[in-house]
N, C-alpha and C positions, 0 to 999 in steps of 0.2 A: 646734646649732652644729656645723659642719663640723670637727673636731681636726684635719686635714691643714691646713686653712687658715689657721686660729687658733691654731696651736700657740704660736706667740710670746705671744700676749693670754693664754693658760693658764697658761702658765709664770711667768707674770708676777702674776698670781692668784695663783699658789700663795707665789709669795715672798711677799707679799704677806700671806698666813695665817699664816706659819711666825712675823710679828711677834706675834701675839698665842698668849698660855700657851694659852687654851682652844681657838681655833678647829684649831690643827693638829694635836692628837693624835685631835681629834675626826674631823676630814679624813682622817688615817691609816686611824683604826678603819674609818672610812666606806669604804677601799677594801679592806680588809683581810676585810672581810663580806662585800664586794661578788666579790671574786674567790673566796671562799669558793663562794659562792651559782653563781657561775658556771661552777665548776669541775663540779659537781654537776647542774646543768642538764641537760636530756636534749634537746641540737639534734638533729636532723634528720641521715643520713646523706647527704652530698654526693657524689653519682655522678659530677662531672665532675672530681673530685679523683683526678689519675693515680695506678697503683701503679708506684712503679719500681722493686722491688725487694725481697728480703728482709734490712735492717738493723736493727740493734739501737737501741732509743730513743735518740736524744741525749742525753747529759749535758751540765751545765758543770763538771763536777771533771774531766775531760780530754778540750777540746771537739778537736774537727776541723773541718774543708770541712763542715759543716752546716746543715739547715731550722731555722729557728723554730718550736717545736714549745709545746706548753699546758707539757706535765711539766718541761724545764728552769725555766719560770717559777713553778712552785710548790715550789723548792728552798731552802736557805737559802744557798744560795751569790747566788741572783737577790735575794734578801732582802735580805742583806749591799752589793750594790752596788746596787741601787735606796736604801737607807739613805743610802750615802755621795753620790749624788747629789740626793739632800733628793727624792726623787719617790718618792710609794707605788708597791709591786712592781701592778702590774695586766696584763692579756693585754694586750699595745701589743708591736706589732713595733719601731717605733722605739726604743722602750725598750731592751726586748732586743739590738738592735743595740748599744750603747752597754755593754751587760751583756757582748756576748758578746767586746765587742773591749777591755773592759777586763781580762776574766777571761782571754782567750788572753795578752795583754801582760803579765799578774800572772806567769802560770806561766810562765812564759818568762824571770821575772826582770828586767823590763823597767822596770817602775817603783819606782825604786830611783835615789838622787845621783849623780848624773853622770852617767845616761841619755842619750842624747839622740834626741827623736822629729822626727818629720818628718808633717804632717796635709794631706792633701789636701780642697779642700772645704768647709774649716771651720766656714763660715757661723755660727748662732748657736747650737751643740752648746754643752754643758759641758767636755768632754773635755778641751780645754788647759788649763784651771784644771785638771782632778783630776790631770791629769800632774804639773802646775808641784807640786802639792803636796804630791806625793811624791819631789820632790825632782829631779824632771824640768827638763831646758833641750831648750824646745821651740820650732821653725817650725813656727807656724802660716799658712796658703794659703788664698788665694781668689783669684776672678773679679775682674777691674778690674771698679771700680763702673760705669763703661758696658754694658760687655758685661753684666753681671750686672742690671742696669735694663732693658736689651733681653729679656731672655732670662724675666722675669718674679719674679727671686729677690730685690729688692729691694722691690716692692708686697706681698711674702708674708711681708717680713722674716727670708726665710732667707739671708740673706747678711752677710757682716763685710768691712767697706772699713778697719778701721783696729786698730790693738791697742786703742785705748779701745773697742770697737765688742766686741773678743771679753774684754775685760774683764767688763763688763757682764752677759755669761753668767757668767761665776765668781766676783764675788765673796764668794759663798758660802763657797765651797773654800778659798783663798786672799787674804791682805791684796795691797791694790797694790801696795805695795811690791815682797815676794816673784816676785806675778805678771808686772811688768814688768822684774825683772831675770830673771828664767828662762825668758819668752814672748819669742819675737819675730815679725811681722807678714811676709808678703811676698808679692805681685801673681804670682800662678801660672797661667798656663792646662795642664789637667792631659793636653790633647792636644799640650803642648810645653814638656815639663820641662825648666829650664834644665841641661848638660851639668854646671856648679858643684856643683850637689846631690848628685852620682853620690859615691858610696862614702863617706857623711861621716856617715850615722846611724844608730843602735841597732835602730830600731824607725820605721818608717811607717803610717801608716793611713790610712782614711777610711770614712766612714758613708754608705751609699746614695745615694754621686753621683757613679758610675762609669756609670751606664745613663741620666744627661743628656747624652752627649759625641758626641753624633750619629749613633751607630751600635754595632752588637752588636763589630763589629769594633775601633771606637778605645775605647771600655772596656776590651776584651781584652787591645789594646796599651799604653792607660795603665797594667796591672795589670805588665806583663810590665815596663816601663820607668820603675814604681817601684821594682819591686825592687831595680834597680842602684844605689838610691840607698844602699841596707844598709852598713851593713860587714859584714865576715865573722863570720858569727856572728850576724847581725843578721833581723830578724824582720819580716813585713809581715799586718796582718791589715784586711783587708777586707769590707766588705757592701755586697749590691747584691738587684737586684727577681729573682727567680726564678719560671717560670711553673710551674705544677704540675696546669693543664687541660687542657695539648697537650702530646707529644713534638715534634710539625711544626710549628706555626704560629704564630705570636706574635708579637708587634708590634716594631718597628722604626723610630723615628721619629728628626728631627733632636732632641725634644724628650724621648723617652723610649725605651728600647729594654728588652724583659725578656728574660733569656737562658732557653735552656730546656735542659737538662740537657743534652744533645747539644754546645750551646755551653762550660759548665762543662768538662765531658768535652776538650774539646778543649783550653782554656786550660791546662788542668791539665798535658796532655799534652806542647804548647810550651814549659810551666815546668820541667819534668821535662827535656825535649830541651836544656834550657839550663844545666841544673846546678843547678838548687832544688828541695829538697825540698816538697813539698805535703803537708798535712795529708789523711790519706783522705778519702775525700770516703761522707758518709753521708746518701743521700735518703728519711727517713725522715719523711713530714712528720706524725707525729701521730697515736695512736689512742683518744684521748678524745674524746667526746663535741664539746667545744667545739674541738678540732680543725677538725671537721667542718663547723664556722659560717663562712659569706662576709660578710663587712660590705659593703655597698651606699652608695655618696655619697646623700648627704651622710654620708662615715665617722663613725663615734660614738667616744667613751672606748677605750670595750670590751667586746667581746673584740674585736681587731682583730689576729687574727694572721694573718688571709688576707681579701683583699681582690678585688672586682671591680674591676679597671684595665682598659678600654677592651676590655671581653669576655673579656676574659681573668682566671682565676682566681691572685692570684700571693700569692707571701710573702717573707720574705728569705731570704737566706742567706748566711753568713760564710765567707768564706777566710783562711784562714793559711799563709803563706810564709815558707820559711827559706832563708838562706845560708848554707851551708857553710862552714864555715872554711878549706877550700882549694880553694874556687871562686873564680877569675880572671875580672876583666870585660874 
């Protein structure tokens, strides 16, 4: 079974288990041996895996601009919030997205009563339930369901047309209740953020759907013109497809774009020219063993922390932006 494909049908399995006493602790243990076993594996050294550099491993007790790496996922910090969103800790990049942008928004102070975030993307993540339920008042965004039916995110089930629609992913987290007075809904295209949003929230995000927006360039620009959505003081942490087989070459399509360090480097550098802070930026991607592993489509479970996309070898990688508290838009 393809996990990129299916992830909706998985997740849905898994709640699914969580009803019965026996079958989910069993389900846990089952991954829990499984990343054990994996961590210890001896893959194969991957030569088309670039060096960029001399940095120190990633952490998640005080992340930055960083790769998805094996060691942050065998932490008990990745414990802790793979627990809180009812999914065993396993090597899954997507995962860790969701780990890394919940643990930069933690230490930030971020999720805490009377927050208030802004998500771009939305689709069918967790993530606005786990906000709503720490006390968070969130907009959540997406594609009109046209556009989003064209474009192929609706036959994949990665998309939300309505608040009952991003419901649905959290009732885990939160009652409806709760959910539907702290969430609200609203039709965004993220190449043309309504001027309204600008300066109204705590904290923005979104999860690897910055490099759907037709090019290396309007991801660049969607990042630089969320930030103004902040208040002062306020925080944006992002992930997106990072290449780690070329410095030159990489894809660019209407439908996917993967940046390659050179690209980062540069965003960084415009956010900086603009008066926000960037988290340093560390490409460090990994020197374990399972590091080293490419997953090939049909993608599997796991280890899936680097992946073959369209010849290119890529993984993610999270951004954190700040506002200053006496930066003027």
């Amino acid at each position: 079974m393809d996990v990129i494909a299916n992830r909706q049908l998985l997740a849905k399995l898994r709640r699914i288990a969580r009803r019965f006493p026996l079958v989910w602790p069993a389900y846990r243990m089952h991954w829990k041996i499984r990343r054990w076993l994996e961590s210890r594996k001896d893959y194969p050294e991957n030569r088309t895996i670039q060096y960029f550099g001399e940095f120190a491993s990633p952490t998640l007790d005080q992340p930055v601009t960083q790769l998805c790496t094996s060691a942050q996922m065998l932490s008990k910090t990745y414990d802790r919030w793979c627990d809180a969103m009812h999914s065993p800790a396993r090597f899954s990049r997507k995962q860790w997205e969701f780990v890394f942008i919940l643990q930069a928004l933690s230490l930030k102070g971020m999720l805490s009563p009377g927050r208030v975030g802004l998500g771009f993307g939305c689709g069918r993540e967790p993530l606005a339930g786990l906000f709503a339920s720490h006390g968070c008042q969130i907009m959540a965004t997406d594609l009109a369901p046209e556009t989003a039916k064209d474009q192929g995110w609706v036959a994949t089930m990665q998309h939300a047309s309505s608040l009952e629609a991003l419901y649905q992913c959290a009732d885990e987290f939160v009652s409806r209740e709760v959910f539907f007075d702290r969430v609200d809904f609203r039709v965004v295209d993220m190449n043309t953020i309504p001027d309204d949003l600008s300066g109204k929230f705590d904290f923005v995000w979104s999860a690897c759907a910055l490099e759907h927006l037709g090019s290396l360039r309007h991801g660049m620009d969607f990042v630089k013109n969320s930030v103004r959505c902040l208040k002062p003081g306020g925080v944006a942490v992002h992930t997106t497809e990072f290449n780690i087989s070329s410095l030159e070459q990489t894809l660019e399509s209407t439908g996917c774009s993967i940046y390659r360090a050179c690209d980062i480097e540069q965003l960084i550098r415009e956010l900086v020219a603009d008066g926000y802070e960037v988290a340093p930026l560390n490409l460090n991607t990994g020197t374990a063993p399972v590091d080293h592993h490419v997953d090939l489509p049909p993608y599997g479970f796991s280890p899936h922390l680097k992946l073959m996309l369209e010849g290119y070898v890529v993984t993610s990688i999270g951004l954190i932006v700040s506002r200053p508290t006496g930066l003027d838009q």
